[in-house]
C-alpha positions as CSV (number, residue, x, y, z in Angstrom):
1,X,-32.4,37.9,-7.1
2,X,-35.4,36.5,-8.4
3,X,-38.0,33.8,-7.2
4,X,-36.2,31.3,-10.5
5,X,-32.7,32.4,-9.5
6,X,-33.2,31.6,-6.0
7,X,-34.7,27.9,-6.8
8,X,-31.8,26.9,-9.3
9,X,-28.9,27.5,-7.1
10,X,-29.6,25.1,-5.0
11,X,-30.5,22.4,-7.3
12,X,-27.1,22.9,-8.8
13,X,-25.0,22.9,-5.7
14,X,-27.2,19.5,-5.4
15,X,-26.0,17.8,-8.5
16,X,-22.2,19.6,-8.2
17,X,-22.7,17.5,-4.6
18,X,-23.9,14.3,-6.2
19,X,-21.6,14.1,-9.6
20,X,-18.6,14.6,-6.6
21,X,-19.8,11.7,-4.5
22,X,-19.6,9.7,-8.1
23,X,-16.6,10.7,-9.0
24,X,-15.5,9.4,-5.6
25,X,-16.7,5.9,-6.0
26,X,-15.7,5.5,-9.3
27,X,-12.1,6.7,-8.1
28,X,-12.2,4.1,-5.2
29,X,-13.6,1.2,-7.3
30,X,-10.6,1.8,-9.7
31,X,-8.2,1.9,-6.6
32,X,-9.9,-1.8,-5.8
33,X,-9.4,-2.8,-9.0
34,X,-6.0,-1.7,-9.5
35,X,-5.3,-3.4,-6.0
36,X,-6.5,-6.4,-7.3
37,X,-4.8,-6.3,-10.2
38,X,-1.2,-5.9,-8.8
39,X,-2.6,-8.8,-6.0
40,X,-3.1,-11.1,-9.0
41,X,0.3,-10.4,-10.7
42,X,2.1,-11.2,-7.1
43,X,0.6,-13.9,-7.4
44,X,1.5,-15.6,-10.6
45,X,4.7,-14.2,-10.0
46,X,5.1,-16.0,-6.9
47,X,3.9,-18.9,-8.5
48,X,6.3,-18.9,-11.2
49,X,9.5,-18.8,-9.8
50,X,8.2,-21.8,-6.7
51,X,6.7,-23.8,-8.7
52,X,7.4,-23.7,-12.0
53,X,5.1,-27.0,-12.8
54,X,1.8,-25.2,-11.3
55,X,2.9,-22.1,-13.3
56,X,3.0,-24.1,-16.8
57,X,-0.4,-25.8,-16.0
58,X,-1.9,-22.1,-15.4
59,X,-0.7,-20.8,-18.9
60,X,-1.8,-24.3,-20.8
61,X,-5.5,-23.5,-19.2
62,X,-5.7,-19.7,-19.8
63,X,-4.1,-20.6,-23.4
64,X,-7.3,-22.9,-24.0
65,X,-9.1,-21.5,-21.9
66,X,-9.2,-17.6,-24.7
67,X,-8.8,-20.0,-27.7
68,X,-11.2,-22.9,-27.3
């Protein structure tokens, strides 16, 4: 093996180390985010069928809300 050899395989097992740990947090943020997301919908679909009232305000104010 020579003296370059020697020096590159560890810098590689480095990066293979750190592009893991990124592909770990990007796989837990969408696991938040996907949490989140199905939090939201129980939500609103909570909402909706207990009060029906609340749930037509919410859709008036997100209609505006995107067009105006």
């Amino acid at each position: 093996m020579t003296k370059m050899e020697g020096t590159i395989g560890p810098i590689a097992n480095k990066l293979d180390s750190i592009l893991e740990k990124i592909d770990d947090v990007k796989r837990v943020k969408k696991q938040k985010k996907d949490a989140m997301a199905s939090f939201i919908t129980n939500i609103e679909e909570d909402t909706e069928s207990k009060y029906p009232i609340i749930s037509s305000i919410l859709f008036f104010v997100k209609y505006y809300h995107i067009s105006g």
